[in-house]
Backbone as JSON Lines, residues from 0, in Angstrom:
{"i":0,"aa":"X","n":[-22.87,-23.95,-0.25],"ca":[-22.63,-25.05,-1.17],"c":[-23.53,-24.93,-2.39]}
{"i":1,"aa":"X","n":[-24.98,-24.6,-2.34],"ca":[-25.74,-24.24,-3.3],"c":[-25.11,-23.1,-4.16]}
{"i":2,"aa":"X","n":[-25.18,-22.21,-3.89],"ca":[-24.53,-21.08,-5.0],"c":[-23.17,-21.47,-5.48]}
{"i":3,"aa":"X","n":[-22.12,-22.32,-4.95],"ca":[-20.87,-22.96,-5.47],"c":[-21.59,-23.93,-6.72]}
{"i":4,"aa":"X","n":[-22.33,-24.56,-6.66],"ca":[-23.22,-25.91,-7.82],"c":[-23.67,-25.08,-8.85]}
{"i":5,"aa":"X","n":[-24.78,-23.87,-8.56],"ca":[-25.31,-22.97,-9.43],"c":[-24.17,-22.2,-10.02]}
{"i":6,"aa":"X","n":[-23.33,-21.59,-9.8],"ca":[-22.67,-20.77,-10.43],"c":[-21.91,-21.8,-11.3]}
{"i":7,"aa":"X","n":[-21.24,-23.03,-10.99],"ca":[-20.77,-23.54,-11.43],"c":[-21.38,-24.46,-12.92]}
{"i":8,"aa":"X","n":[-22.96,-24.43,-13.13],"ca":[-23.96,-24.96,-13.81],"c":[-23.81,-23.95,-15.05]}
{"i":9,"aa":"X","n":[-24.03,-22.45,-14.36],"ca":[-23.96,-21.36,-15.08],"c":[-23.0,-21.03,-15.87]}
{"i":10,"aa":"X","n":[-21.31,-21.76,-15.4],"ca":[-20.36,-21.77,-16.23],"c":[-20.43,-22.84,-17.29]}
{"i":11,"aa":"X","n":[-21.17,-23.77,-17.01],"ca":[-21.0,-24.66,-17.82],"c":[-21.68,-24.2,-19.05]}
{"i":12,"aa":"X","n":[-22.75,-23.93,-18.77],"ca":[-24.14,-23.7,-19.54],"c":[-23.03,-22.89,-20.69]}
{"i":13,"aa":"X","n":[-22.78,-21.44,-20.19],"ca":[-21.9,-20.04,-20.68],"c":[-20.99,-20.83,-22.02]}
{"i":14,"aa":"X","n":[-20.32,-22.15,-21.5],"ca":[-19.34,-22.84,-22.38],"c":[-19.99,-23.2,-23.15]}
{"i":15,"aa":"X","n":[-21.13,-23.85,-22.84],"ca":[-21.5,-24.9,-23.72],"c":[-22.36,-24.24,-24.82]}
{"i":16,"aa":"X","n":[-22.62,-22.42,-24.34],"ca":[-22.98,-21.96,-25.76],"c":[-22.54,-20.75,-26.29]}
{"i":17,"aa":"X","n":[-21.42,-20.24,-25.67],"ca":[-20.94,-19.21,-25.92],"c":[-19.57,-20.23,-26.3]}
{"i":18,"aa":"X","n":[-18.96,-20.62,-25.73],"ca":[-18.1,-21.28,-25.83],"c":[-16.52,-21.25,-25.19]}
{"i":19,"aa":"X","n":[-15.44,-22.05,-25.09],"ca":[-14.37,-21.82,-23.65],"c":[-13.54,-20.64,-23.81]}
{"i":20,"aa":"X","n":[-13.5,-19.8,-25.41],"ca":[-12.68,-18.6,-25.35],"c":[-13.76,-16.92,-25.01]}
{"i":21,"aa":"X","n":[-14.71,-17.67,-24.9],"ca":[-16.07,-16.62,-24.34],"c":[-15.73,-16.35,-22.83]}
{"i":22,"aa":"X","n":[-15.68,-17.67,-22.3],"ca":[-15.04,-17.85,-20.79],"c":[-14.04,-17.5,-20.44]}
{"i":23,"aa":"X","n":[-13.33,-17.81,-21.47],"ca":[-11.58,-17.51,-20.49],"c":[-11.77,-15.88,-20.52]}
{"i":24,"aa":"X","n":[-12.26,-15.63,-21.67],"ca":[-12.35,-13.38,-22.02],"c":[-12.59,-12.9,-20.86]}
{"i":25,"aa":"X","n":[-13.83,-13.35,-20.06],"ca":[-14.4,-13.01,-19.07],"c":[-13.72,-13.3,-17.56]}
{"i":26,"aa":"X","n":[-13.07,-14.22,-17.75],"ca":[-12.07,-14.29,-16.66],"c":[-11.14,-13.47,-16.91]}
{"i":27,"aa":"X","n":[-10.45,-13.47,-17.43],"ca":[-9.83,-12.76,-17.64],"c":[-9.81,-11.01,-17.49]}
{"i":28,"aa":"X","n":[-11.3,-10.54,-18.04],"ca":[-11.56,-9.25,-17.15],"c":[-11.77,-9.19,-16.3]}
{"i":29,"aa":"X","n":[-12.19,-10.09,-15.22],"ca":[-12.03,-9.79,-14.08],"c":[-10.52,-9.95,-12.85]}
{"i":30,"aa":"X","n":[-9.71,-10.82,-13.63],"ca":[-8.35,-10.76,-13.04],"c":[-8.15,-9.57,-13.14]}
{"i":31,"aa":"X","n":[-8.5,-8.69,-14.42],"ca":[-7.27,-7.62,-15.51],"c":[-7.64,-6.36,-14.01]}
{"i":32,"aa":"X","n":[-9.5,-6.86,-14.33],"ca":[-9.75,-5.18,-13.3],"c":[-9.28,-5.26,-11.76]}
{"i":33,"aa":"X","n":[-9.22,-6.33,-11.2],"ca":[-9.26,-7.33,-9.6],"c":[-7.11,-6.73,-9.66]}
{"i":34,"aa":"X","n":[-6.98,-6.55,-10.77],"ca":[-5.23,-6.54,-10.69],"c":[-5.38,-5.19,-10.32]}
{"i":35,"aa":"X","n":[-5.64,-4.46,-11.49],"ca":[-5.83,-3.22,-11.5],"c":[-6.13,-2.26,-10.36]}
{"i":36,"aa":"X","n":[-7.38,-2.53,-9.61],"ca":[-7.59,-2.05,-8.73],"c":[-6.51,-2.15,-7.28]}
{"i":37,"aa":"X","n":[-5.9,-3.0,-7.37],"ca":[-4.95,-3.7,-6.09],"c":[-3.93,-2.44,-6.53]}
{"i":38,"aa":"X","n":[-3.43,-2.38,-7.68],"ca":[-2.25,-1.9,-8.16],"c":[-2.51,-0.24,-7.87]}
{"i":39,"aa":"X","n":[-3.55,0.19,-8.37],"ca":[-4.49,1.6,-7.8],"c":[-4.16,1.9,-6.27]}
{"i":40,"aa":"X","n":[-4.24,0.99,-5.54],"ca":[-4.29,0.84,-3.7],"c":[-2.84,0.91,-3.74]}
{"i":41,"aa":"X","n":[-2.3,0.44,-3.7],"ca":[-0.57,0.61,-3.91],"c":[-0.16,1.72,-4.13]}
{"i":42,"aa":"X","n":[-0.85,2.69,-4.98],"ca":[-0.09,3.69,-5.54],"c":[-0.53,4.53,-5.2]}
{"i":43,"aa":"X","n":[-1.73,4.74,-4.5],"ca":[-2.23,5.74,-3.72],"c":[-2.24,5.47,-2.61]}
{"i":44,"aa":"X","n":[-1.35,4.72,-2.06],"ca":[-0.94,4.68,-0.54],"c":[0.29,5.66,-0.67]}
{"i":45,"aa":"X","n":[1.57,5.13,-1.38],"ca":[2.55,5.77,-1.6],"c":[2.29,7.32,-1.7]}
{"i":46,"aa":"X","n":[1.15,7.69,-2.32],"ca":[0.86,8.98,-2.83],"c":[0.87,9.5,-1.59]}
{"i":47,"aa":"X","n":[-0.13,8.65,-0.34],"ca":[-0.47,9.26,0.7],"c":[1.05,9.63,1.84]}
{"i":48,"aa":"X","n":[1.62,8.79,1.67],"ca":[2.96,8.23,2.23],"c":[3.78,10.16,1.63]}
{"i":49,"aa":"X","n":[3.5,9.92,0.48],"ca":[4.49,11.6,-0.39],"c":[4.2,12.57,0.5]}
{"i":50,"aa":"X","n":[2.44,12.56,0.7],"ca":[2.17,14.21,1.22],"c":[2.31,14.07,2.28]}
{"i":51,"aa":"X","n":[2.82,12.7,3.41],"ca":[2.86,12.88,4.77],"c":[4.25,13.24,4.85]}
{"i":52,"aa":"X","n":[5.05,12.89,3.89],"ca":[6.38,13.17,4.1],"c":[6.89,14.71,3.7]}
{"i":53,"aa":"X","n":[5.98,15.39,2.93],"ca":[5.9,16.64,2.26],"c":[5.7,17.98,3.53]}
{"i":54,"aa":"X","n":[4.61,17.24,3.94],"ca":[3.93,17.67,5.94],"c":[4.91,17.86,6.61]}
{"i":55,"aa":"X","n":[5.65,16.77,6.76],"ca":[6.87,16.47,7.88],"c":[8.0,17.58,7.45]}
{"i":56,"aa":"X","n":[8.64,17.28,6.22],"ca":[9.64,18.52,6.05],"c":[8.79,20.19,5.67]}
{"i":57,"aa":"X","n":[8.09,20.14,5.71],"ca":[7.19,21.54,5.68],"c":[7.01,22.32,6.97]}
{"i":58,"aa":"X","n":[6.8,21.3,8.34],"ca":[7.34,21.57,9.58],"c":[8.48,22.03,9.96]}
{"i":59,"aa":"X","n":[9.51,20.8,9.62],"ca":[10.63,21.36,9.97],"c":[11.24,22.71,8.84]}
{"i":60,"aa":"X","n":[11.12,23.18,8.03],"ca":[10.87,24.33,7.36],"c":[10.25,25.48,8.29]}
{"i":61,"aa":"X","n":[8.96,25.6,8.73],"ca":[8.32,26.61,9.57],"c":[9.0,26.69,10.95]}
{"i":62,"aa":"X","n":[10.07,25.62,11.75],"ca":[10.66,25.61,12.7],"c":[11.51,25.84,12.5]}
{"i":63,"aa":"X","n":[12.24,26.06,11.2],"ca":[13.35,26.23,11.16],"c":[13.7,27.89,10.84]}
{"i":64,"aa":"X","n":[12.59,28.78,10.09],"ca":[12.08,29.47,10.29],"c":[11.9,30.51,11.18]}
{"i":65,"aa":"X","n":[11.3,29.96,12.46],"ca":[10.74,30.44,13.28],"c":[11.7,30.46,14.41]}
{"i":66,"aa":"X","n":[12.89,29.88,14.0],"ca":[14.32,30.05,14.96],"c":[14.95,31.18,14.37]}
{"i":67,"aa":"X","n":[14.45,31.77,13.07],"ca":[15.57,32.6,12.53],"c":[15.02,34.05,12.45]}
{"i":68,"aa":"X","n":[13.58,33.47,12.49],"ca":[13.18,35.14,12.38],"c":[11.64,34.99,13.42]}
{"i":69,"aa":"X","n":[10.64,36.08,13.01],"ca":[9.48,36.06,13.62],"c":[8.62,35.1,13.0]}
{"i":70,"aa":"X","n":[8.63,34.3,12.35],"ca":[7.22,33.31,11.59],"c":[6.76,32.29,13.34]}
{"i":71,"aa":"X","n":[5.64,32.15,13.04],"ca":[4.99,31.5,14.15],"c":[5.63,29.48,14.25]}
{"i":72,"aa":"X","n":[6.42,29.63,15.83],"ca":[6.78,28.15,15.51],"c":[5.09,26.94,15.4]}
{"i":73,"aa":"X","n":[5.93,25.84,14.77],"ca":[4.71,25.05,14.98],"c":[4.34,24.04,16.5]}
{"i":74,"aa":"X","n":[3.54,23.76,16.46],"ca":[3.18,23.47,17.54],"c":[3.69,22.21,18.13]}
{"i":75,"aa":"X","n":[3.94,21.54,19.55],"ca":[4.26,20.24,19.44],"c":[4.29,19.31,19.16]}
{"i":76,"aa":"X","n":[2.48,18.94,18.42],"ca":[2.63,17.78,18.27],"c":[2.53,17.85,16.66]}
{"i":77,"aa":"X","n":[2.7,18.98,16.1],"ca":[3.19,18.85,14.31],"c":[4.54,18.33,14.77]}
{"i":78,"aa":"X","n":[5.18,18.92,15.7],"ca":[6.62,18.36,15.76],"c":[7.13,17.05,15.78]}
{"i":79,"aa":"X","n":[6.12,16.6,16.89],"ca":[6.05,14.9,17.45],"c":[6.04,14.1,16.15]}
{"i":80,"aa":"X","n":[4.53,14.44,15.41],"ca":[4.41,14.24,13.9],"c":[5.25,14.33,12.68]}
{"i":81,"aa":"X","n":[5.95,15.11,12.87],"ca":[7.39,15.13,11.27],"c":[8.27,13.78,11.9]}
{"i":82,"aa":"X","n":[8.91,14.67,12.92],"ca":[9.68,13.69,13.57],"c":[9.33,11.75,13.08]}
{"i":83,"aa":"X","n":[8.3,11.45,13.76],"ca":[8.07,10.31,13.42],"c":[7.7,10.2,12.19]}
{"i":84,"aa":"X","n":[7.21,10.38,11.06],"ca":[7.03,10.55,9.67],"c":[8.73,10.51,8.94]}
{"i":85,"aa":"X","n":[9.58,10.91,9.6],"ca":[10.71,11.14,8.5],"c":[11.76,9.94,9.58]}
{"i":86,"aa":"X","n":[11.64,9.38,10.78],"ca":[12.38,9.0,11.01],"c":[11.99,7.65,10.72]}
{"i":87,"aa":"X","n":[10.89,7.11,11.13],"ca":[9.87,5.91,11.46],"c":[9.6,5.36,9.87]}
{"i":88,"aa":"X","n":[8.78,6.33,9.62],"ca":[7.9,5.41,8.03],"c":[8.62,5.82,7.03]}
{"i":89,"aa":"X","n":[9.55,6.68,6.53],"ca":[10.17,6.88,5.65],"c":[11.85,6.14,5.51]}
{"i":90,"aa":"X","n":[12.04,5.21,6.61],"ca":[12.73,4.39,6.37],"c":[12.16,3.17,6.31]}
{"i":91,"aa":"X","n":[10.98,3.16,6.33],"ca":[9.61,1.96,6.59],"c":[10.02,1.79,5.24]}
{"i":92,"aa":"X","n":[9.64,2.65,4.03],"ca":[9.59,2.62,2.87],"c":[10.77,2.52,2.2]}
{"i":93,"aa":"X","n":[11.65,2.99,2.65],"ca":[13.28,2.24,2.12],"c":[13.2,1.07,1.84]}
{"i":94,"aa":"X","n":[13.12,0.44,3.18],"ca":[13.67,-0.62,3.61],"c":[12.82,-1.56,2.72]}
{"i":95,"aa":"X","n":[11.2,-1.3,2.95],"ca":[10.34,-2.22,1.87],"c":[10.93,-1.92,0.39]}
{"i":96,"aa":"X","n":[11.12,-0.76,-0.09],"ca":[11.42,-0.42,-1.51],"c":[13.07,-1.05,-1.98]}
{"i":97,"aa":"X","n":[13.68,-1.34,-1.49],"ca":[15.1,-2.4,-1.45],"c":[14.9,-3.28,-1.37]}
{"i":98,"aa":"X","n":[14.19,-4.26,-0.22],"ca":[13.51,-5.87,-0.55],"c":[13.04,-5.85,-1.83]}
{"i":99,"aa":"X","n":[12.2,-5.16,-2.24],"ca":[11.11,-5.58,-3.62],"c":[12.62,-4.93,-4.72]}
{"i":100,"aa":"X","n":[13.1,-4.47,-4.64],"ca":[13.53,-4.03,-5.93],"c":[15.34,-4.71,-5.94]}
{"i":101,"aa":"X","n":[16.06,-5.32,-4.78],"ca":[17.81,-5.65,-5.09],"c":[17.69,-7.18,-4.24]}
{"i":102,"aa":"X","n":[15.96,-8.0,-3.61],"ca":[16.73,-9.06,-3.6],"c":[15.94,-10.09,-4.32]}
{"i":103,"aa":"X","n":[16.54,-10.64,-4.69],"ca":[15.53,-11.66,-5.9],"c":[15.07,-12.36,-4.64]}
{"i":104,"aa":"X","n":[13.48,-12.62,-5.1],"ca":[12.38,-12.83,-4.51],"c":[11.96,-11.81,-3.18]}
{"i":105,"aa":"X","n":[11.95,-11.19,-3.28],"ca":[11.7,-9.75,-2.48],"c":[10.15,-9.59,-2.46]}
{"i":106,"aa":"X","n":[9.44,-9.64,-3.03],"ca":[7.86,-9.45,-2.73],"c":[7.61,-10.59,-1.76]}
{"i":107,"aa":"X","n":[7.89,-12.01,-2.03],"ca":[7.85,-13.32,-1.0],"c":[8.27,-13.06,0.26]}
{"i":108,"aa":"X","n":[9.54,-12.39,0.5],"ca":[10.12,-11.74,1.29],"c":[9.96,-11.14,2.2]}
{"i":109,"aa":"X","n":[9.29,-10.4,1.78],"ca":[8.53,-9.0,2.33],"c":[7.1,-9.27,2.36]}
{"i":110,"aa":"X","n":[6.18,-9.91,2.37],"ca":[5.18,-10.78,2.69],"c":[5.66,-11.15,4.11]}
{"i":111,"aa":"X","n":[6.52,-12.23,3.37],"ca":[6.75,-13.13,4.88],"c":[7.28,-12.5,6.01]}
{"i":112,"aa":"X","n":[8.26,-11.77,5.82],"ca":[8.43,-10.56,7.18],"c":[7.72,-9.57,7.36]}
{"i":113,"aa":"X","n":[6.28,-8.97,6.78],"ca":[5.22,-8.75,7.5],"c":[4.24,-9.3,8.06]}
{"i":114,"aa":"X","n":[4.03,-11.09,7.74],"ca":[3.2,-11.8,8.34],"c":[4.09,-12.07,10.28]}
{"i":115,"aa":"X","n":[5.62,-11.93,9.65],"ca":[6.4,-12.62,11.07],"c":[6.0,-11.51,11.9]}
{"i":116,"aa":"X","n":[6.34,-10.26,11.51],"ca":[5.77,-8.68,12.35],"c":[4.63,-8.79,13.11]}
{"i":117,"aa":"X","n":[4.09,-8.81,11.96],"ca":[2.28,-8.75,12.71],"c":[1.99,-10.22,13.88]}
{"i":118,"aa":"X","n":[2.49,-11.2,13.39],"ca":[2.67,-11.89,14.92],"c":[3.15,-11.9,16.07]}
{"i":119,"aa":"X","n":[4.22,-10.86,15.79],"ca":[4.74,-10.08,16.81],"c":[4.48,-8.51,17.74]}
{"i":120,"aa":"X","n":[3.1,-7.98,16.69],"ca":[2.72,-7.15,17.46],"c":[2.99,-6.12,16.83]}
{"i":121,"aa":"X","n":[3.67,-5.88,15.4],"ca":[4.54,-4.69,14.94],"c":[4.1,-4.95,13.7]}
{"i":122,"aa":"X","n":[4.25,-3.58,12.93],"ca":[4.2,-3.75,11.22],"c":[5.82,-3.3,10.67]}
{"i":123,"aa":"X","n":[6.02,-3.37,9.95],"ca":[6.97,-3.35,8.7],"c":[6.53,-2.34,7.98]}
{"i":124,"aa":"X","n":[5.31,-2.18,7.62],"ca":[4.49,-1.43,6.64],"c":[4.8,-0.14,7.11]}
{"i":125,"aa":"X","n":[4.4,1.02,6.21],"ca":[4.03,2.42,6.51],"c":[2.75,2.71,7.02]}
{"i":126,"aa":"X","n":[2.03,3.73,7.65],"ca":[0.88,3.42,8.19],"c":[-0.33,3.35,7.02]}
{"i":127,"aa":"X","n":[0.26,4.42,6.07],"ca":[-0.38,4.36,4.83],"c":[-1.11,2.9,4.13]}
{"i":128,"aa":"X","n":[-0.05,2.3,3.86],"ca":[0.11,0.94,3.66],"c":[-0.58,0.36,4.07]}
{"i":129,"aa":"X","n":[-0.39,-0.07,5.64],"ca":[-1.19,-0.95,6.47],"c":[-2.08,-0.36,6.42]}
{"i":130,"aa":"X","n":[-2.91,0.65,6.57],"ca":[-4.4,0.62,6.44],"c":[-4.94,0.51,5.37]}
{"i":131,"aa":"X","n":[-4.7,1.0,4.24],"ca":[-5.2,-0.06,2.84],"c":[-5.3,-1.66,2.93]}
């Protein structure tokens, strides 16, 4: 409760001599960077989401491969791994990337049917995703 009074003294003070478009500036950089950075996490999840999906068909490439000629097959559990990568989270990301983008209000949407998920024990998300 003390540092809520003080900081709040400190804004006042800031107004009362810098003045309220001194304040809003400063709020305002910190929304701009607080946005920014969120938006950064987003896009380097996806990034991460690319090279897992890049992995996955790069497997089935070396197995496919390795049925046709001598190249070394890959091992089981790269297999286990594509497999779930191209079947699992890459329709993970459809399915999220169609909510947000063909139904109006789609981010609300898609919020709310990952809060219903996760009460249920399950994500919606890509794994990428969910761990950001």
């Amino acid at each position: 409760m003390k540092n809520i009074k003080s900081e709040s003294v400190e804004i006042i003070r800031h107004i009362e001599n810098e003045g309220i478009e001194s304040e809003i500036k400063n709020l305002e950089k910190e929304l701009f960077s607080s946005t920014i950075s969120k938006i950064y996490s987003v896009l380097k999840s996806f990034e991460i989401e690319g090279d897992d999906t890049k992995d996955a068909v790069k497997t089935f490439l070396d197995l496919l491969k390795s049925k046709l000629g001598n190249n070394p097959r890959p091992s089981n559990e790269e297999i286990k791994q594509a497999i779930h990568q191209i079947s699992v989270e890459d329709v993970k990301v459809a399915v999220i990337g169609t909510l947000f983008l063909a139904v109006p209000g789609g981010v609300l949407l898609t919020t709310f049917l990952g809060l219903v998920a996760k009460h249920f024990g399950f994500s919606i998300f890509p794994d990428a995703i969910r761990n950001r």
